[in-house]
Every structure is written in C-alpha cells, then in structure tokens.
SESE-674605 format. One record per residue (C-alpha): residue number from 1; residue in one letter; x, y, z. Coordinates in pm, 1 decimal, padded with zeros to 6 digits, always signed. Example, Ala and Ser with C-alpha at 12.3 -4.5 7.8 and 13.67 -1.06 7.14 Angstrom:
BEGIN
TORNU   nr  rest      east     north        up
TORNU    1     a  +01230.0  -00450.0  +00780.0
TORNU    2     s  +01367.0  -00106.0  +00714.0
! end
This chain:
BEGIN
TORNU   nr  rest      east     north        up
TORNU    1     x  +10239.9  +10389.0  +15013.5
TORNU    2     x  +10470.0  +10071.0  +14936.3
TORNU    3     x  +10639.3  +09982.2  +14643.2
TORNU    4     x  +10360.9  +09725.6  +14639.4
TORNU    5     x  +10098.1  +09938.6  +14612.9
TORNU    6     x  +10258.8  +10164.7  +14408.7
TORNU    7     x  +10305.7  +09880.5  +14127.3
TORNU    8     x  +09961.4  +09773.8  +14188.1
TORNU    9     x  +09839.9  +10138.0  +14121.0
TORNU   10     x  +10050.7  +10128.1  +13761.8
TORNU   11     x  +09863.6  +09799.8  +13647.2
TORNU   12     x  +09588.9  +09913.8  +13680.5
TORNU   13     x  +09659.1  +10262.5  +13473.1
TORNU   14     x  +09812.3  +10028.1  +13225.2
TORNU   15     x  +09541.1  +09762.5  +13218.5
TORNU   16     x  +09241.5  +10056.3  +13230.3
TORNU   17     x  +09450.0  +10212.6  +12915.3
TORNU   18     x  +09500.7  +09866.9  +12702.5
TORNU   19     x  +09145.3  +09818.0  +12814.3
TORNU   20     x  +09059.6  +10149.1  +12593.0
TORNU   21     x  +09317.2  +10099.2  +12353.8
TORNU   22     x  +09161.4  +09763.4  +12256.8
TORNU   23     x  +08840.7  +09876.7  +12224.8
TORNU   24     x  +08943.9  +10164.1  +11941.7
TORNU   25     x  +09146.4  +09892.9  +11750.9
TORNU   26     x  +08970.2  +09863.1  +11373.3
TORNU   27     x  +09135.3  +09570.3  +11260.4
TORNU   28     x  +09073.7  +09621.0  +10889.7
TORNU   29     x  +09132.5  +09260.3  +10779.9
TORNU   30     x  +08900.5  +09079.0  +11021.6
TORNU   31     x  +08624.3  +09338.1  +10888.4
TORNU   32     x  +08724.0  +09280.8  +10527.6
TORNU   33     x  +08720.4  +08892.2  +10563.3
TORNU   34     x  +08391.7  +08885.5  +10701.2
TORNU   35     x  +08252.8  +09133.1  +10424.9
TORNU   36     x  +08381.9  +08995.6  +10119.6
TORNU   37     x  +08178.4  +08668.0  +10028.4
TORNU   38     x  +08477.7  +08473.7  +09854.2
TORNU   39     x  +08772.3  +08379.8  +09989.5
TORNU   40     x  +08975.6  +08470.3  +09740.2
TORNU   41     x  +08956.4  +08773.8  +09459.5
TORNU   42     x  +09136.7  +08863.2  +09153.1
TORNU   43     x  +09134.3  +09272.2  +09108.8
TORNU   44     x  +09288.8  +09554.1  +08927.4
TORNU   45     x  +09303.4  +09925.1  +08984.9
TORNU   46     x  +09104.7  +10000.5  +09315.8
TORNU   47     x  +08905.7  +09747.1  +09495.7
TORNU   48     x  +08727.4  +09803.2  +09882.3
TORNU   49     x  +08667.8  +09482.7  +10040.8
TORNU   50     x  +08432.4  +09582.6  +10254.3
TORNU   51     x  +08359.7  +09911.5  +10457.6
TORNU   52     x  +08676.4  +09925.4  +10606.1
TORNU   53     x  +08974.2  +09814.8  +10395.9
TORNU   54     x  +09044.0  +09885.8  +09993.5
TORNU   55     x  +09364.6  +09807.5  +09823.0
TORNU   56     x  +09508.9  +10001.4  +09511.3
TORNU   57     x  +09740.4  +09907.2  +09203.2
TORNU   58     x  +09865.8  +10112.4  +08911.0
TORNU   59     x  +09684.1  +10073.1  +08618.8
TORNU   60     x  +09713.7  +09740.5  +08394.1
TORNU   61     x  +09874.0  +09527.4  +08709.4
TORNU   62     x  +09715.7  +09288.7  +08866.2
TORNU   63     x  +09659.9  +09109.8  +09210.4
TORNU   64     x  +09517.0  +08812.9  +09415.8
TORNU   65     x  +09360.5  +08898.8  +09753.8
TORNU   66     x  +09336.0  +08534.6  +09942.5
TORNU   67     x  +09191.4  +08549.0  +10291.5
TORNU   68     x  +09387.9  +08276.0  +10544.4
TORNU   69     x  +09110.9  +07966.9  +10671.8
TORNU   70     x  +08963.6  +08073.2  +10999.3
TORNU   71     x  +09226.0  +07927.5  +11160.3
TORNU   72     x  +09485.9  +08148.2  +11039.2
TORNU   73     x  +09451.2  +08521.6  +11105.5
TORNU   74     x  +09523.6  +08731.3  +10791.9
TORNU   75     x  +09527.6  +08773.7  +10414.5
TORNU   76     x  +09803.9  +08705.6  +10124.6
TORNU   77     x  +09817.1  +08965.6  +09867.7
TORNU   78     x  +09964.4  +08818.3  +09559.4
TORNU   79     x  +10073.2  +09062.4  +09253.4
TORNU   80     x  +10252.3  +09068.8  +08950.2
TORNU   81     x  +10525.1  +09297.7  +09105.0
TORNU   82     x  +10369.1  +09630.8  +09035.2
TORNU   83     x  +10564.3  +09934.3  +09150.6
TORNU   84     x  +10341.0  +10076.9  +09450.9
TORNU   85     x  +10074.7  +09940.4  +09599.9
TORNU   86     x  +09842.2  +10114.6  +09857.2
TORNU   87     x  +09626.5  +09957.2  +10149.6
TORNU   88     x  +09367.9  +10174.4  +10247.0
TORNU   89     x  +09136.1  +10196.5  +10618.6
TORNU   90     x  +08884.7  +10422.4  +10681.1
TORNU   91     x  +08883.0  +10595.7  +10999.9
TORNU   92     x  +08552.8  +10607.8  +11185.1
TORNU   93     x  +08350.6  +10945.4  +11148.1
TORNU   94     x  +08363.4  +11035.6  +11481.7
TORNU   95     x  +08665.6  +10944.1  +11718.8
TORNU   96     x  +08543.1  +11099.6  +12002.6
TORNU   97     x  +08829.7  +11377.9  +12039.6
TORNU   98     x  +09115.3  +11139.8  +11903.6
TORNU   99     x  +09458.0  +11323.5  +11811.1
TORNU  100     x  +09635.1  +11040.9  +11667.9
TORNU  101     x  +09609.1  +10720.3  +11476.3
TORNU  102     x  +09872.9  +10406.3  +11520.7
TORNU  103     x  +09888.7  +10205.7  +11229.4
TORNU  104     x  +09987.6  +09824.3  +11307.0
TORNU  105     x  +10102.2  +09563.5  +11086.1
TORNU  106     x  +10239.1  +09254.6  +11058.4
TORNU  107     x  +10380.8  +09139.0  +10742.5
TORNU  108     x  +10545.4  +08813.0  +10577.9
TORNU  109     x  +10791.9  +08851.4  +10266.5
TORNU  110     x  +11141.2  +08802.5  +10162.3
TORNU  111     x  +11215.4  +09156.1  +10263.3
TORNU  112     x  +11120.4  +09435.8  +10488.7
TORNU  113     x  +10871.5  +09672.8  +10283.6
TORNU  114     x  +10929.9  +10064.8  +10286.0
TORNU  115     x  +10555.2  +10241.2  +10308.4
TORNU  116     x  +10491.7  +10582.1  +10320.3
TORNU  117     x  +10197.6  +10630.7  +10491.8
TORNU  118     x  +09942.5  +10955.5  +10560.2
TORNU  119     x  +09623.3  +11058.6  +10618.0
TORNU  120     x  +09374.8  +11147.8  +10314.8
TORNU  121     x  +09132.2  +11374.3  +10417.8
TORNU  122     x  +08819.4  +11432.8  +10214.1
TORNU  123     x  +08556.6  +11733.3  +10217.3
TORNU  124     x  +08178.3  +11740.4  +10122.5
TORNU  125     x  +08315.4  +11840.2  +09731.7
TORNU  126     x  +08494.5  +11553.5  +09728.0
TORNU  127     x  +08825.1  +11762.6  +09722.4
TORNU  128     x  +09150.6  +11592.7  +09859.9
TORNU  129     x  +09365.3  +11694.1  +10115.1
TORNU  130     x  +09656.1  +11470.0  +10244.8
TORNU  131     x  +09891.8  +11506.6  +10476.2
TORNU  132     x  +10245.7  +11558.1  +10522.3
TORNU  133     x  +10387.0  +11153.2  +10440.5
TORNU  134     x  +10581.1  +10931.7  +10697.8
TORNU  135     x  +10843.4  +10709.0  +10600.3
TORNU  136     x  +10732.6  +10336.4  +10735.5
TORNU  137     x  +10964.7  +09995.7  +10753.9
TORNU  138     x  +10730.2  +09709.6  +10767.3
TORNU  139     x  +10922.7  +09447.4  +10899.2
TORNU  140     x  +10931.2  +09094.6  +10836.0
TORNU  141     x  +10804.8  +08852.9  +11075.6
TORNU  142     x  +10700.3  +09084.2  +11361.8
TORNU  143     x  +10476.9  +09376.2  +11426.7
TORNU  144     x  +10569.9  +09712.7  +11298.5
TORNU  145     x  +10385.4  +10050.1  +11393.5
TORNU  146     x  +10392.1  +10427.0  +11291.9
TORNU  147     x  +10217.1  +10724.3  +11457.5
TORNU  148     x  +10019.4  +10970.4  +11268.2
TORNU  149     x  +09892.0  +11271.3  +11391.0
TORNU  150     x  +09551.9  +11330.8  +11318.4
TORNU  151     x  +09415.9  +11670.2  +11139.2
TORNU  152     x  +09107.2  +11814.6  +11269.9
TORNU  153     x  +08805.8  +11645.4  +11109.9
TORNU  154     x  +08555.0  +11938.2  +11004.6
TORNU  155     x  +08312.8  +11723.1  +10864.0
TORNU  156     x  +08582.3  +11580.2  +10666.9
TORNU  157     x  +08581.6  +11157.2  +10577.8
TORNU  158     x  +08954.3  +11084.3  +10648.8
TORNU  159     x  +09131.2  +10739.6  +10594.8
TORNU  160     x  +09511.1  +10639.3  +10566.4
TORNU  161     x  +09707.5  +10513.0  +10335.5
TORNU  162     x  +09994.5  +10298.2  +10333.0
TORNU  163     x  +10180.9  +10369.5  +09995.4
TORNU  164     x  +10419.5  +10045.3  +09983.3
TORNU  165     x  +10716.4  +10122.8  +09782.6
TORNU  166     x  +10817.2  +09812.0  +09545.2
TORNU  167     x  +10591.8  +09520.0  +09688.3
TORNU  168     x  +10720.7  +09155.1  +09677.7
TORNU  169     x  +10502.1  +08921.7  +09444.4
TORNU  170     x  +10395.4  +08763.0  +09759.1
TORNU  171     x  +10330.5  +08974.3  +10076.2
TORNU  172     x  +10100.3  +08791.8  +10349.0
TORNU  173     x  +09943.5  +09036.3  +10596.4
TORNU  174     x  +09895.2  +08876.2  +10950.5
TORNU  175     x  +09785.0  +09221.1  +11102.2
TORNU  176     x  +09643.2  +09549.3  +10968.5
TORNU  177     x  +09485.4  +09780.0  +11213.7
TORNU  178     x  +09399.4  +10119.5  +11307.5
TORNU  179     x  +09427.9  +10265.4  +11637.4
TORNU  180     x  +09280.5  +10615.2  +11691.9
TORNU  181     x  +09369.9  +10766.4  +12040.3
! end
C-alpha cells in the first residue's frame, strides 16, 4: 500500500464514524423548538419543553426561554440572575450498547459559565441515583464538550444534567446536544 491509499483508507474510517456519530446526535434545542408552540415562555421552578429538553431554577426566580427565528439556530435563556440553573436532556431508552455520552454546547455571554454536569439515573420507584459530577467550562463563543461515562441502564430512565454555576442574566444557547457512543 501507498501513502495514498493509506490516507484514503483513514477517510473513510473517519467519514463511516462521523457518519454514525451524526446519526446519535439528540440535539435537544431543535426538538424543544419544534415542540413548544410559542416562541417565547416565561417559567419558574421546572419546566420540559418538549420530550427532550427541561430547564430548572431555584424556587421564586424566574426566566424567559426565547427560541431564535428559523433562521438563527438556538435559544436565549433570560433570568433574573438566580444562583444555579440546570438544563436537562433525556437520553434515549435504549442506546444500543452505548458507554458514553458527549455533551456539546455552544454558548453566548459575557463570561465563560462553570457547569457541573452528570448523569441522573432513575429506577421503576422513581428513586434517584446520580453520578459522580464533572466539572464543565462552557466557553464563550465556540463549542465546548465534556465526556460522561455512562452507567449501565437496568431498566433505568437516565438523563444529564448540566448544573450551571452562577448564570449570566442573558445566556444564548447556539448548541445543546447529546451524543451517546
């Protein structure tokens, strides 16, 4: 073999693995935007928008959740500076022998946010089980992504949670997505 066909032989591993990749990406706000009738939505405590995607705020704080035209990819979370904040995507129920989950984002602010971020397991009794948290800089302007192991599912729903640390009053979300591989 050449170098030629050697490199030809890599782009196609690569391309036959984005290929796969792509097809396991849940990108929670394109599902949310197309579930939630309005375009924009005043909520407090926990709200789901949609199957995929719910966002949480401590109690007596409250938030805007505007979706971006169809033009613009995204949403624009807009809150009276609450101290946490949590965005929430459920994992599929079965992920076909998946290990681990990449979360993606892409956020706007005036800062980088710290997350934590970690799987929430939960059984038939509704009993919760998270695990171990992950320290996660979302950066400003440009992609940011964390690996998370996944636990064995035993008949277990499972979702993950991004705990952000200190939110600005404006944080616009071009990407949120879930990769299980």
């Amino acid at each position: 073999m050449t170098v030629l066909d050697d490199a030809i032989t890599l782009y196609r591993a690569a391309a036959t693995l984005l290929s796969n990749v792509s097809q396991r990406r849940i990108d929670l706000l394109q599902s949310a935007s197309s579930s939630v009738p309005q375009s924009r939505v005043l909520f407090e405590g926990y709200r789901s928008f949609g199957p995929s995607l719910a966002v949480c705020i401590p109690r007596g704080a409250r938030a805007t959740l505007a979706f971006q035209s169809p033009q613009a990819e995204g949403a624009v979370i807009e809150s009276d500076l609450p101290e946490w904040m949590t965005l929430e995507g459920w994992l599929p129920d079965r992920l076909d022998a998946a290990s681990q989950c990449f979360v993606e984002t892409e956020a706007q602010s005036t800062d980088a946010v710290m997350a934590d971020a970690f799987i929430r397991e939960i059984d038939a009794d509704d009993r919760l089980v998270d695990s171990p948290a992950r320290e996660f800089r979302i950066q400003t302007g440009r992609v940011s992504v964390l690996k998370l192991d996944l636990p064995e599912a035993e008949d277990r729903r499972r979702k993950v949670i991004v705990h952000l640390r200190r939110p600005p009053a404006e944080l616009a979300l071009r990407q949120f997505a879930l990769i299980p591989v």
